[in-house]
N, C-alpha and C positions, 0 to 999 in steps of 0.2 A: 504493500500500500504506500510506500514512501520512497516517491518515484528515482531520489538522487540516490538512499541507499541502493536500491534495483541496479542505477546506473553504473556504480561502482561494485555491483556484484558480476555486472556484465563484463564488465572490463574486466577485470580481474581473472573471470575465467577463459575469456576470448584471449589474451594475455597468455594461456598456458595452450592455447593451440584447442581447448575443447569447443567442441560446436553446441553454441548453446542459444537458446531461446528467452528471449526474456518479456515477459505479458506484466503488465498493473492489472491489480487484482485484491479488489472488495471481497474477501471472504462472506460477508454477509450477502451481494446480491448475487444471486443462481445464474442469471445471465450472463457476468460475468467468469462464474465459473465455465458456464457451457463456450463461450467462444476465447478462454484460455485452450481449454482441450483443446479442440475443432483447428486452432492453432498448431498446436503440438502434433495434429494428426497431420494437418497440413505438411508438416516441416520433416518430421521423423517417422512418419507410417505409422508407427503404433506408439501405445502406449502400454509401459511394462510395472510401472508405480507411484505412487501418489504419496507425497508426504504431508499430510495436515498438521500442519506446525504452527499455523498464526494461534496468538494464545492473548489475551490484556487479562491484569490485575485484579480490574475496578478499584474502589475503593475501601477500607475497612470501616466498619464500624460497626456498634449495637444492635440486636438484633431488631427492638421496639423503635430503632432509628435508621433504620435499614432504607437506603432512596430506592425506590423500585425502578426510575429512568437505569441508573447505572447498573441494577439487575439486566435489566433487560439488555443495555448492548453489551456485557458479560456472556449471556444465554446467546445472543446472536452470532457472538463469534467465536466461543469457545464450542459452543452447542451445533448451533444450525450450519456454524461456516464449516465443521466436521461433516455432518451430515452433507451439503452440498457438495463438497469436494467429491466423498467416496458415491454419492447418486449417481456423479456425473461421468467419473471415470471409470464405474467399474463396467457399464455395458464395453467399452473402449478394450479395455482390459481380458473379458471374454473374449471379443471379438477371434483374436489372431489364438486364441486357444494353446498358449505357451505358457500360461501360468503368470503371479506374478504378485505385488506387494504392495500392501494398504499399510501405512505407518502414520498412527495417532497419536498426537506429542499429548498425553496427560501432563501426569504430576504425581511424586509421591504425594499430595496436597489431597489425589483421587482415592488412598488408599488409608487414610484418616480424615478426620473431620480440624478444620483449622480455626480457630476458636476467632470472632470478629471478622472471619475471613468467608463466609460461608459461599456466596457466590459463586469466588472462584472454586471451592471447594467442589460443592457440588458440581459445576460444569465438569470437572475434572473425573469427579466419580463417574456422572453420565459419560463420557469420555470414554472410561475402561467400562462401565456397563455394553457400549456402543458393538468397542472390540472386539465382548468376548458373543456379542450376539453373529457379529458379522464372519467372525473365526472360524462359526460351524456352520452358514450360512454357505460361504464361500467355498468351503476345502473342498467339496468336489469338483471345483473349477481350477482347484491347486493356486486357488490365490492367497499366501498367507497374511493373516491382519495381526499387527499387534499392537500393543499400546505402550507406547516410551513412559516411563513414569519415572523419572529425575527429582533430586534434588535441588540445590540449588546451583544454580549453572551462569556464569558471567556472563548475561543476556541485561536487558533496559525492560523486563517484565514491569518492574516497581514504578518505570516510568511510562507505562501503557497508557496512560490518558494525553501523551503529547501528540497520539496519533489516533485520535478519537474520530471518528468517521462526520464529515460535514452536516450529514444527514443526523447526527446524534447531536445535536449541538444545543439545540434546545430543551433535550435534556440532561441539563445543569447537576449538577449535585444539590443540596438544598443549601439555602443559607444561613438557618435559622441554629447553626451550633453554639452550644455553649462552650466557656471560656475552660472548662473540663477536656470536651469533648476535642479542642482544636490544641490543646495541648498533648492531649492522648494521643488525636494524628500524628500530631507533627513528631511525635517521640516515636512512636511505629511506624513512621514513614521513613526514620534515621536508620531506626534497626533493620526496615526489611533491605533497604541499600546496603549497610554496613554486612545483611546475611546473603546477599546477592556476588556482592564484592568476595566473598570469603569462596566462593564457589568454585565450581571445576570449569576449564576451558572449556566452550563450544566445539573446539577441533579435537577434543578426549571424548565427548557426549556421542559426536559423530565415528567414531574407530569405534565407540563401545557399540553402537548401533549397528553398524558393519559385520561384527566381532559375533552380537546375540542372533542376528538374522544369517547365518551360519547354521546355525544349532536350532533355528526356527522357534528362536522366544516367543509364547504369544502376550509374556510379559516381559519389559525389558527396562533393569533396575544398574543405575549407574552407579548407588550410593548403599555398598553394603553395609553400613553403618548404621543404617535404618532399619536392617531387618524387625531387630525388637519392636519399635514402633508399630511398622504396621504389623506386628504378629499382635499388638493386641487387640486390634480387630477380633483376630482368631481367636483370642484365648476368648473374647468371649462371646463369639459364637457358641463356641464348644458349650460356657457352661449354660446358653440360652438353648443349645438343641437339650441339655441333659435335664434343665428343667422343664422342657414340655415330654421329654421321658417319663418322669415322677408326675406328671400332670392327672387326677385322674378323669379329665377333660376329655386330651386328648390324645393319651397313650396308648390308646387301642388303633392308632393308625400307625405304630412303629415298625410293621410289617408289610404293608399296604403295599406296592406295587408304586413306582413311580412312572406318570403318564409321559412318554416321549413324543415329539411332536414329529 
């Protein structure tokens, strides 16, 4: 979406002799996706993988002070610009019947809940919810999906509102914060830069992605350091399936047949 970066991602690889393509491109509108493709088919005959990487921040805050504008262009392009990308490409993708790769940049963010942060959170979990539906969907076309889910990585994620789409514009953040509430930003604003900054290079994210899609991750995790974290998701799954075990509700279905679709 930010035409000069584009410009200097052109160069840079025209530069190294690669033949490459380069399209501006609104993750949020669909028609923009459809005549990036239609482009790319133009140019290269097929198309072999799609990387849905555009990702914004939004803003944090309480949950009873939550701005739902800034929900919303959160869901639009973490959510729908996902959605759009893999619509568009993957008939393209079937087409030449060689198989091929759908890669969705979550967040370890999708595999817990981030407290003030929900938004992004959620779009993230829908993200890897998205994956793992498209995972089973797709393998008999041998297209594999998987969802990237990093920690923090030296990207301008914390500065995603500088490139807020024209069409969002009027929806503003609200104004009406207290002298609490613009203090809390501005102190969580330092730290998520300061936790950005501490991050792994973008050119280590991209080898590890290289590296998992070898071995056909359909989850693909940059930051083993987090395993504990998101294990406790699991641990308490575990003991939520053991309490509907002892339920005497509904522990007569602990045998039950599960329905496959």
């Amino acid at each position: 979406i930010d035409e000069a970066e584009l410009n200097k991602a052109y160069q840079a690889l025209s530069a190294e002799n690669i033949n490459v393509l380069a399209c501006k491109l609104d993750v949020t509108d669909y028609s923009q996706w459809e005549g990036c493709v239609a482009q790319t088919i133009a140019k290269f005959g097929k198309l072999h993988m799609v990387v849905n990487n555009a990702g914004v921040g939004g803003i944090p805050g309480k949950i009873e002070r939550t701005d739902h504008s800034i929900w919303k262009w959160v869901v639009d392009v973490n959510v729908m610009g996902v959605l759009f990308g893999t619509q568009v490409a993957t008939p393209e993708i079937k087409k030449h019947g060689e198989g091929g790769w759908i890669i969705n940049v979550a967040s370890m963010a999708g595999m817990m809940g981030v407290p003030y942060a929900s938004a992004y959170a959620a779009t993230k979990a829908a993200v890897v919810s998205m994956t793992e539906s498209w995972a089973v969907e797709l393998k008999s076309h041998d297209i594999h999906v998987s969802a990237l889910c990093p920690a923090f990585v030296k990207t301008r994620i914390h500065e995603s509102t500088r490139n807020k789409q024209a069409k969002y514009a009027s929806n503003e953040p609200r104004k009406d914060f207290t002298a609490e509430e613009k203090a809390r930003y501005k102190k969580g604003a330092a730290r998520a830069a300061a936790f950005v900054e501490s991050g792994i290079a973008p050119e280590l994210l991209a080898k590890r992605v290289v590296e998992a899609l070898v071995t056909k991750q359909q989850y693909i995790f940059t930051h083993p350091n987090y395993k504990q974290v998101a294990g406790y998701r699991g641990a308490l799954l575990k003991k939520a399936f053991e309490d509907a075990e002892q339920s005497e509700l509904v522990k007569h279905l602990i045998n039950d047949d599960i329905p496959m679709l």
